[in-house]
mmCIF file of the N, C-alpha and C atoms, coordinates in Angstrom:
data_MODEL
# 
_entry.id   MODEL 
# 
loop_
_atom_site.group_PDB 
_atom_site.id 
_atom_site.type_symbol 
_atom_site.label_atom_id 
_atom_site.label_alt_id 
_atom_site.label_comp_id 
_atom_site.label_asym_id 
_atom_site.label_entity_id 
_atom_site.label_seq_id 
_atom_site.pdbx_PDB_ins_code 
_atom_site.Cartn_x 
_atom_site.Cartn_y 
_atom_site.Cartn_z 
_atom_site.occupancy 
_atom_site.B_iso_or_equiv 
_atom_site.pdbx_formal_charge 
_atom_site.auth_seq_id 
_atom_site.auth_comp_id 
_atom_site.auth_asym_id 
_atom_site.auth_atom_id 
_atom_site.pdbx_PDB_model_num 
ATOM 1   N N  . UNK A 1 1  ? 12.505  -7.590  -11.935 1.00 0.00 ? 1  UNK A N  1 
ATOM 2   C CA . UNK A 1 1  ? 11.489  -7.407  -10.895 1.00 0.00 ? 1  UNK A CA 1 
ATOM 3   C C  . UNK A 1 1  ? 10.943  -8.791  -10.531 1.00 0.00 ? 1  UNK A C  1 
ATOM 4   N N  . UNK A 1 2  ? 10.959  -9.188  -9.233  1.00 0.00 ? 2  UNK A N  1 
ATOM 5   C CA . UNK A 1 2  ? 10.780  -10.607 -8.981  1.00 0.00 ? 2  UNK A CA 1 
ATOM 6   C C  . UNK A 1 2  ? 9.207   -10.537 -8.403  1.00 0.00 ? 2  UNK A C  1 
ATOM 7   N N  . UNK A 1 3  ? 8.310   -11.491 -8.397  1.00 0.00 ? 3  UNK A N  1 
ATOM 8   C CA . UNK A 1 3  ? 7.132   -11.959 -7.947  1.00 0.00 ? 3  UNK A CA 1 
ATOM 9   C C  . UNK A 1 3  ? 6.640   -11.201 -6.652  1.00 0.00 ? 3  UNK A C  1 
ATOM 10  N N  . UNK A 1 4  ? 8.050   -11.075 -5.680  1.00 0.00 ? 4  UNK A N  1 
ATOM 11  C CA . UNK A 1 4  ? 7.096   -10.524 -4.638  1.00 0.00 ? 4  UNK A CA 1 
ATOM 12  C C  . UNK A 1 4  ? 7.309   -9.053  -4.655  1.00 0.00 ? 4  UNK A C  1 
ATOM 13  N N  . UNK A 1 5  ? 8.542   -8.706  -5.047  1.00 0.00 ? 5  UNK A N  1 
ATOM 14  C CA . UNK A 1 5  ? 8.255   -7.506  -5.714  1.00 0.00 ? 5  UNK A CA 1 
ATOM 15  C C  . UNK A 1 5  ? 6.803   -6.487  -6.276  1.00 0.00 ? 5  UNK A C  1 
ATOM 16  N N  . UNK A 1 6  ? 6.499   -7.563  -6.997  1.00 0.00 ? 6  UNK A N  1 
ATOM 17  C CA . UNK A 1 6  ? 5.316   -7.234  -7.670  1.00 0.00 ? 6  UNK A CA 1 
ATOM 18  C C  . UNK A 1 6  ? 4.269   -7.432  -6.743  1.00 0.00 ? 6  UNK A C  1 
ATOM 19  N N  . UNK A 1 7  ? 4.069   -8.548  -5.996  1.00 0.00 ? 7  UNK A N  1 
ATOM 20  C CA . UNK A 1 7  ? 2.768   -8.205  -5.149  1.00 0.00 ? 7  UNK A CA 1 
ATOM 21  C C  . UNK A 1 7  ? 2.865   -7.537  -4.067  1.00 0.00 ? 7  UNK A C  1 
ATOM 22  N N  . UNK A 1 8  ? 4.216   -6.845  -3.483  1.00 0.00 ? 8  UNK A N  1 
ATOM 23  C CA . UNK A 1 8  ? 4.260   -5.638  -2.124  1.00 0.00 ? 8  UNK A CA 1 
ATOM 24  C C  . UNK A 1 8  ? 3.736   -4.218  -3.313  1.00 0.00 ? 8  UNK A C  1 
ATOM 25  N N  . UNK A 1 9  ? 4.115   -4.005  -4.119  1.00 0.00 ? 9  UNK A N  1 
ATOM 26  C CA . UNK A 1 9  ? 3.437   -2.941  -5.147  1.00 0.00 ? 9  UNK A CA 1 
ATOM 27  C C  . UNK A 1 9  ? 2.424   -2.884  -5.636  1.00 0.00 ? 9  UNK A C  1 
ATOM 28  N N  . UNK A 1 10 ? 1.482   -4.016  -6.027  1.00 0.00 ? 10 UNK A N  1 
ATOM 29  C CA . UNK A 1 10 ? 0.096   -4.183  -5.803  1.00 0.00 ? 10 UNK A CA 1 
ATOM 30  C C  . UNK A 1 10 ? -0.541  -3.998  -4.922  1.00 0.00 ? 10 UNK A C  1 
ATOM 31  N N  . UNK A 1 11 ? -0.421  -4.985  -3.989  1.00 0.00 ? 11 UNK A N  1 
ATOM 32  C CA . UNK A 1 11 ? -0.737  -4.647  -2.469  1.00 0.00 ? 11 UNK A CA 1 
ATOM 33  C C  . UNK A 1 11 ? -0.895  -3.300  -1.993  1.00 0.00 ? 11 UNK A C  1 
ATOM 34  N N  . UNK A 1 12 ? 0.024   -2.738  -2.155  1.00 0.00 ? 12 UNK A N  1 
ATOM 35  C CA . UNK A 1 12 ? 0.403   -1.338  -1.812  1.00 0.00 ? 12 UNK A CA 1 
ATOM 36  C C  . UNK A 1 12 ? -1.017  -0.622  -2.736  1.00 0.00 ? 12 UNK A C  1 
ATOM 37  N N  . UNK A 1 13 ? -0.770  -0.460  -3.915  1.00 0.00 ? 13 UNK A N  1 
ATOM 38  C CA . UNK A 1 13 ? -1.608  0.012   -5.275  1.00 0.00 ? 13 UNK A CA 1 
ATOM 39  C C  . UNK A 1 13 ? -2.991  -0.132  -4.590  1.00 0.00 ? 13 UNK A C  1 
ATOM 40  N N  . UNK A 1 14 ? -3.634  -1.213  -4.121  1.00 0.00 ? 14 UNK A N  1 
ATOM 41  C CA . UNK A 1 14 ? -5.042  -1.540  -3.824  1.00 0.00 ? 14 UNK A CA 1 
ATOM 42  C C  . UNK A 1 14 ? -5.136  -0.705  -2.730  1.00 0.00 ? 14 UNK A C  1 
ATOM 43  N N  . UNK A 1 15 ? -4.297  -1.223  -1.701  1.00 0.00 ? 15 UNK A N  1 
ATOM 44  C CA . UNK A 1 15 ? -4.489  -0.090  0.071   1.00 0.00 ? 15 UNK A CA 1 
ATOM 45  C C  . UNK A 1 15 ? -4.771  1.164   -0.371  1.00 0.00 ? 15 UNK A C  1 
ATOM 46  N N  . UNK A 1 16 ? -4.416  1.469   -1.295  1.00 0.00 ? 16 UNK A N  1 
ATOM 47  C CA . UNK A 1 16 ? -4.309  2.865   -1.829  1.00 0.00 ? 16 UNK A CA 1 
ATOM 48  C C  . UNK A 1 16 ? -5.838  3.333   -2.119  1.00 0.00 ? 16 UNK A C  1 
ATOM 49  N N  . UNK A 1 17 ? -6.043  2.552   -3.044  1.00 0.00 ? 17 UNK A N  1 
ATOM 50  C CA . UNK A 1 17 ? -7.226  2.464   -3.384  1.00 0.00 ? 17 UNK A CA 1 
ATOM 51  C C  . UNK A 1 17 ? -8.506  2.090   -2.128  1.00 0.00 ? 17 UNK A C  1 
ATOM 52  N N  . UNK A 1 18 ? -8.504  1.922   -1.436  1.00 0.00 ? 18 UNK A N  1 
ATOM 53  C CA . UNK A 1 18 ? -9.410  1.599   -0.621  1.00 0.00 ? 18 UNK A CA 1 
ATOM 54  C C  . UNK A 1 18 ? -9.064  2.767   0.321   1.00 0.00 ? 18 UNK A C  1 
ATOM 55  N N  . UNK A 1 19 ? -8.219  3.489   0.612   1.00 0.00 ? 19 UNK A N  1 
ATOM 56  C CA . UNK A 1 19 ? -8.341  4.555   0.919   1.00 0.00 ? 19 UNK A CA 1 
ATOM 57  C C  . UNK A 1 19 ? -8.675  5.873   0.684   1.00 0.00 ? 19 UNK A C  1 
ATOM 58  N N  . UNK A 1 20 ? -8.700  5.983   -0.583  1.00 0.00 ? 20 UNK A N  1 
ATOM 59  C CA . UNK A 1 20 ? -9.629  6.797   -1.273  1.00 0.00 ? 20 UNK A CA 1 
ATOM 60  C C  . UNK A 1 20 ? -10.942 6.701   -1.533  1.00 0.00 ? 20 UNK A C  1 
ATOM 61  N N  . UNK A 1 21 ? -11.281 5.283   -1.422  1.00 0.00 ? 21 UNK A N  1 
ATOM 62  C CA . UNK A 1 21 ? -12.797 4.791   -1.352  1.00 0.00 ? 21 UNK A CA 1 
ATOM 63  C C  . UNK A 1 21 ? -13.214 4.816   -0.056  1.00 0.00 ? 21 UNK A C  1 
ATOM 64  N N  . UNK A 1 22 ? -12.723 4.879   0.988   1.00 0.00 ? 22 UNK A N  1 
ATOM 65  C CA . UNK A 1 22 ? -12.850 5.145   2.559   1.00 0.00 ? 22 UNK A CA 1 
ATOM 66  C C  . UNK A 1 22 ? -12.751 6.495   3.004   1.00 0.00 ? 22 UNK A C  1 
ATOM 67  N N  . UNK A 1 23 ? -12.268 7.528   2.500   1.00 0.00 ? 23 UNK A N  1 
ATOM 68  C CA . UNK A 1 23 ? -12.264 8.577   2.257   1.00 0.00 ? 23 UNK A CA 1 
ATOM 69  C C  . UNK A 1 23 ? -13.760 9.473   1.738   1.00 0.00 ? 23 UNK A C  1 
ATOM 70  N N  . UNK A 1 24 ? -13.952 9.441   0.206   1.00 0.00 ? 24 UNK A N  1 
ATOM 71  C CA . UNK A 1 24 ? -15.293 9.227   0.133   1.00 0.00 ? 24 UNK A CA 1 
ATOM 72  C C  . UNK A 1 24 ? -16.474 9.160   0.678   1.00 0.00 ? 24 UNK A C  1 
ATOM 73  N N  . UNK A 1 25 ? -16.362 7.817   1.157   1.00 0.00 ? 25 UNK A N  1 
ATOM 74  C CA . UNK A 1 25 ? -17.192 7.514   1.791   1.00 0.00 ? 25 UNK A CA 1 
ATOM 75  C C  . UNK A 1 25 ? -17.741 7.681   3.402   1.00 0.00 ? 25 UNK A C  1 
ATOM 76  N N  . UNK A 1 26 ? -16.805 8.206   3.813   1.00 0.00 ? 26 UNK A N  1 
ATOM 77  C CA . UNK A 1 26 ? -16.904 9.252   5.149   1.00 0.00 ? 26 UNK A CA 1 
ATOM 78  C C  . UNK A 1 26 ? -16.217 7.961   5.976   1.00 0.00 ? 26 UNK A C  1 
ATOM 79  N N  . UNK A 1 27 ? -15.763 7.301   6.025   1.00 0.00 ? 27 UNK A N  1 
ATOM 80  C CA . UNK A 1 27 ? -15.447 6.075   7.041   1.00 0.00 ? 27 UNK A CA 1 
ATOM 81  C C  . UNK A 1 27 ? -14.991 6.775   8.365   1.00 0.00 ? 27 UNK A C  1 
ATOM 82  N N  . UNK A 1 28 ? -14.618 5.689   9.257   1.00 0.00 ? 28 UNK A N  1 
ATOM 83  C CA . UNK A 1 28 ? -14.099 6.338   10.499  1.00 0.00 ? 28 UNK A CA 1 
ATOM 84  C C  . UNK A 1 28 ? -12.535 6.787   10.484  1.00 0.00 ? 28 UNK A C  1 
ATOM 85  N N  . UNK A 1 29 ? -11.809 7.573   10.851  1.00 0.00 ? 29 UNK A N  1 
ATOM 86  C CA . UNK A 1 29 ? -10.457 8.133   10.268  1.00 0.00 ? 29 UNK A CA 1 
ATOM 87  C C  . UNK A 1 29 ? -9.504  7.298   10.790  1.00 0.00 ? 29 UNK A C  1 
ATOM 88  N N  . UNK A 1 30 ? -9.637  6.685   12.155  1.00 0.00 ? 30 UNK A N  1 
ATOM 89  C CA . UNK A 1 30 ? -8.503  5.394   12.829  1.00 0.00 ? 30 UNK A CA 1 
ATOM 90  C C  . UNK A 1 30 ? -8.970  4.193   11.408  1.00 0.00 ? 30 UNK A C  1 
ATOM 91  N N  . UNK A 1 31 ? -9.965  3.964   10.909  1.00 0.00 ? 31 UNK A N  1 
ATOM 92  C CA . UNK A 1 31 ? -9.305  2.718   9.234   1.00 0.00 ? 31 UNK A CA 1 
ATOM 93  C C  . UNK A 1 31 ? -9.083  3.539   8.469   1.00 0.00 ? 31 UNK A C  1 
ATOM 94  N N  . UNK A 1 32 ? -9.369  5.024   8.073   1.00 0.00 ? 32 UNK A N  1 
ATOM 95  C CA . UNK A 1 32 ? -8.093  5.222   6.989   1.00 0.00 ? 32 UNK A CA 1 
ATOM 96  C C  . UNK A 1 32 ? -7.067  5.043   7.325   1.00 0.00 ? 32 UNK A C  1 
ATOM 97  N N  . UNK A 1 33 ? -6.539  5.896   8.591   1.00 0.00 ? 33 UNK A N  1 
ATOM 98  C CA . UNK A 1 33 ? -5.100  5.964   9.101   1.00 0.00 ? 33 UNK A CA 1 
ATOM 99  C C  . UNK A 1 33 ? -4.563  4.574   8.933   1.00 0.00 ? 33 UNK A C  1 
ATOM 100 N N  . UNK A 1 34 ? -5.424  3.374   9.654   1.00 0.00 ? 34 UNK A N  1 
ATOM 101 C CA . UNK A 1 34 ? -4.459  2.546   9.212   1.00 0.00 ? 34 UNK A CA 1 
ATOM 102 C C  . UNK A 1 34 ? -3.939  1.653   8.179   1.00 0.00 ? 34 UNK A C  1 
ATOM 103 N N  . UNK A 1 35 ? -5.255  1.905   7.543   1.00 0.00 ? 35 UNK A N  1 
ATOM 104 C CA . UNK A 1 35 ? -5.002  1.268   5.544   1.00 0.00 ? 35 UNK A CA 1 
ATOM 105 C C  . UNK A 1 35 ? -4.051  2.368   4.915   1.00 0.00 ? 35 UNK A C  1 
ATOM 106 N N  . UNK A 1 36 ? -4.352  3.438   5.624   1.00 0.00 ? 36 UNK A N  1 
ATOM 107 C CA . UNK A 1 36 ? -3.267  4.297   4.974   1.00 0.00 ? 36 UNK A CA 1 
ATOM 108 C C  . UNK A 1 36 ? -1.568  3.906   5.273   1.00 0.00 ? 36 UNK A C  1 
ATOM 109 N N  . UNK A 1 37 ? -1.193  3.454   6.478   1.00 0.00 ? 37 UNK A N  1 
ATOM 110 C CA . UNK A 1 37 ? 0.091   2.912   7.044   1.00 0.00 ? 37 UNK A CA 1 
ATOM 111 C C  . UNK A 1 37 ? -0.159  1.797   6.399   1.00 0.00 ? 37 UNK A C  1 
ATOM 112 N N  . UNK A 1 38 ? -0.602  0.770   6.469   1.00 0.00 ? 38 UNK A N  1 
ATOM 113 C CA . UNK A 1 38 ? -0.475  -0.275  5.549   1.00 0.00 ? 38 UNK A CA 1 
ATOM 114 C C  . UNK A 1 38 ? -0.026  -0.377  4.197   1.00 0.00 ? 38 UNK A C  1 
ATOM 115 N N  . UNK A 1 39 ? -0.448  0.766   3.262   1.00 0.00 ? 39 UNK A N  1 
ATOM 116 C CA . UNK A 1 39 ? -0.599  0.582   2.018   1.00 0.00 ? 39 UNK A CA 1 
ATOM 117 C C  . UNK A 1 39 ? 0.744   1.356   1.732   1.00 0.00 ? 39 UNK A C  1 
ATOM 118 N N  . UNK A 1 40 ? 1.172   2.751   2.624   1.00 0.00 ? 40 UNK A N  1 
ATOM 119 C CA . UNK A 1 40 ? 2.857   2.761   2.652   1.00 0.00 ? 40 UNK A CA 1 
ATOM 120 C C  . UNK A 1 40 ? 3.678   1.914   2.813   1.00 0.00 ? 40 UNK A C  1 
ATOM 121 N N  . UNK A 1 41 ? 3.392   1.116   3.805   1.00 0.00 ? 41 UNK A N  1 
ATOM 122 C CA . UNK A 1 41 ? 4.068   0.293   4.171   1.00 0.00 ? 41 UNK A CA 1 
ATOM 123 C C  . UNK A 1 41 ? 4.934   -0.880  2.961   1.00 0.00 ? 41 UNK A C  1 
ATOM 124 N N  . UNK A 1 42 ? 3.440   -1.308  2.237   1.00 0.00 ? 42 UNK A N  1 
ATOM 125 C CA . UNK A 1 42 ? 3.561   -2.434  1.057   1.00 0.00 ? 42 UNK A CA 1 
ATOM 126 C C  . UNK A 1 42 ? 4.351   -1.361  0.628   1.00 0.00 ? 42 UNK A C  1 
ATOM 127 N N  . UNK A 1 43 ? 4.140   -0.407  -0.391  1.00 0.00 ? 43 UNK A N  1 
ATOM 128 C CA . UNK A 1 43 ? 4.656   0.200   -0.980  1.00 0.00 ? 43 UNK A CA 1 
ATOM 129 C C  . UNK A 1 43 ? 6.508   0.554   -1.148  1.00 0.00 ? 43 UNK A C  1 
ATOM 130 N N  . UNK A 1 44 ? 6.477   0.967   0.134   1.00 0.00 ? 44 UNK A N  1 
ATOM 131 C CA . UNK A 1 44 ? 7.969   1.294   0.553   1.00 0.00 ? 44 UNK A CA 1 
ATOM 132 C C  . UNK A 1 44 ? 8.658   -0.323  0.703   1.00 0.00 ? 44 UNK A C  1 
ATOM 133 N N  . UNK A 1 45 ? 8.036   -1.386  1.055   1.00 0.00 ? 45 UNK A N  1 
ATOM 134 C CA . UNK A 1 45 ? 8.809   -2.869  1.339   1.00 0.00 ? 45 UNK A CA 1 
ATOM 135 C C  . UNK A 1 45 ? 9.344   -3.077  -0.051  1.00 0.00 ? 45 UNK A C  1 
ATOM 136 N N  . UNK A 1 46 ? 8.036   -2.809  -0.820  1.00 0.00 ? 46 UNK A N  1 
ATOM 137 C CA . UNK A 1 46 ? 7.854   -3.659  -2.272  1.00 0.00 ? 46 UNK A CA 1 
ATOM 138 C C  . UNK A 1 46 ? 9.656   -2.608  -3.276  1.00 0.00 ? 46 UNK A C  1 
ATOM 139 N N  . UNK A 1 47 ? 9.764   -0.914  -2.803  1.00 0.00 ? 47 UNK A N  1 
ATOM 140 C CA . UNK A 1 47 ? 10.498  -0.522  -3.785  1.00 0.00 ? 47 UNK A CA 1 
ATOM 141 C C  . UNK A 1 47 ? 11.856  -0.847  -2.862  1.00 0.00 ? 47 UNK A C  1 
ATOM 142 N N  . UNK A 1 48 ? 12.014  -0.706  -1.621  1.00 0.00 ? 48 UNK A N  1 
ATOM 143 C CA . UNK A 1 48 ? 13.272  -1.126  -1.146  1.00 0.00 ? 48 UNK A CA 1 
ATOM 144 C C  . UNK A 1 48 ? 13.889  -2.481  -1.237  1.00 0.00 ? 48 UNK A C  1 
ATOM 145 N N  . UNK A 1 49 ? 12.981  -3.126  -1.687  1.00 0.00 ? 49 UNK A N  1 
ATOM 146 C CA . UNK A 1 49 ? 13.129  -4.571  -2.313  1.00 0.00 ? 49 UNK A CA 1 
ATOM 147 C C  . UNK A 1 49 ? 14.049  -4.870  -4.019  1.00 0.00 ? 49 UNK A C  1 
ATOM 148 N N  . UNK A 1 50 ? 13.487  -3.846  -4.625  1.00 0.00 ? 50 UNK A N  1 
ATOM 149 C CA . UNK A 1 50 ? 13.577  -3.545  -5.908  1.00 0.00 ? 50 UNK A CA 1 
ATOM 150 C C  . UNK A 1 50 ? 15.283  -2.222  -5.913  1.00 0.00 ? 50 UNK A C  1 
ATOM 151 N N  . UNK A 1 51 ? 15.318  -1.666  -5.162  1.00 0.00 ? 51 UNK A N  1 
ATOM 152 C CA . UNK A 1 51 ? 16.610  -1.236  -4.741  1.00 0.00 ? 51 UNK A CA 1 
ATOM 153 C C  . UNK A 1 51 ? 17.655  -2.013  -4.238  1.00 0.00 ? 51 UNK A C  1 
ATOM 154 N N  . UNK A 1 52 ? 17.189  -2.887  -3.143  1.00 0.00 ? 52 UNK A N  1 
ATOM 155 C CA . UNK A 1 52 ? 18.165  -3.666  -2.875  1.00 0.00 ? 52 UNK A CA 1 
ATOM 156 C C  . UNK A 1 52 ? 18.894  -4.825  -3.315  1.00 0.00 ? 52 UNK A C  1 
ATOM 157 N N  . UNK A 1 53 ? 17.816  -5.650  -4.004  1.00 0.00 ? 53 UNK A N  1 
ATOM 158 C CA . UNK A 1 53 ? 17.955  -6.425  -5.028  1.00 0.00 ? 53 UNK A CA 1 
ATOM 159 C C  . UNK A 1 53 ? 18.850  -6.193  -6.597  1.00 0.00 ? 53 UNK A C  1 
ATOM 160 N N  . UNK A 1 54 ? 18.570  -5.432  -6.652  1.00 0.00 ? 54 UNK A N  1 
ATOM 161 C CA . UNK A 1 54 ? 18.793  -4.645  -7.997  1.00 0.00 ? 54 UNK A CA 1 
ATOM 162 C C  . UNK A 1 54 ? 20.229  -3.952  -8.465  1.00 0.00 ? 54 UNK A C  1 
# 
């Protein structure tokens, strides 16, 4: 698992997290939606990385 590997899966991990804390917290639903696409986003870069590499 290489370096950036690891920080598109972090990355991802936190978006995550701040969307559940935005959630919560009643935020407006266009910044979940898009921390929510964001934090897939890392997510899916970080494991197709780790597939392709691999």
């Amino acid at each position: 698992m290489t370096g950036l590997n690891t920080i598109l899966i972090v990355a991802g991990l936190f978006l995550l997290g701040g969307v559940y804390s935005f959630v919560k917290q009643e935020m407006p639903k266009s910044l979940i939606v898009l921390l929510s696409i964001g934090a897939a986003m890392c997510l899916v870069a970080g494991v197709m990385r780790l597939e392709v590499w691999n």
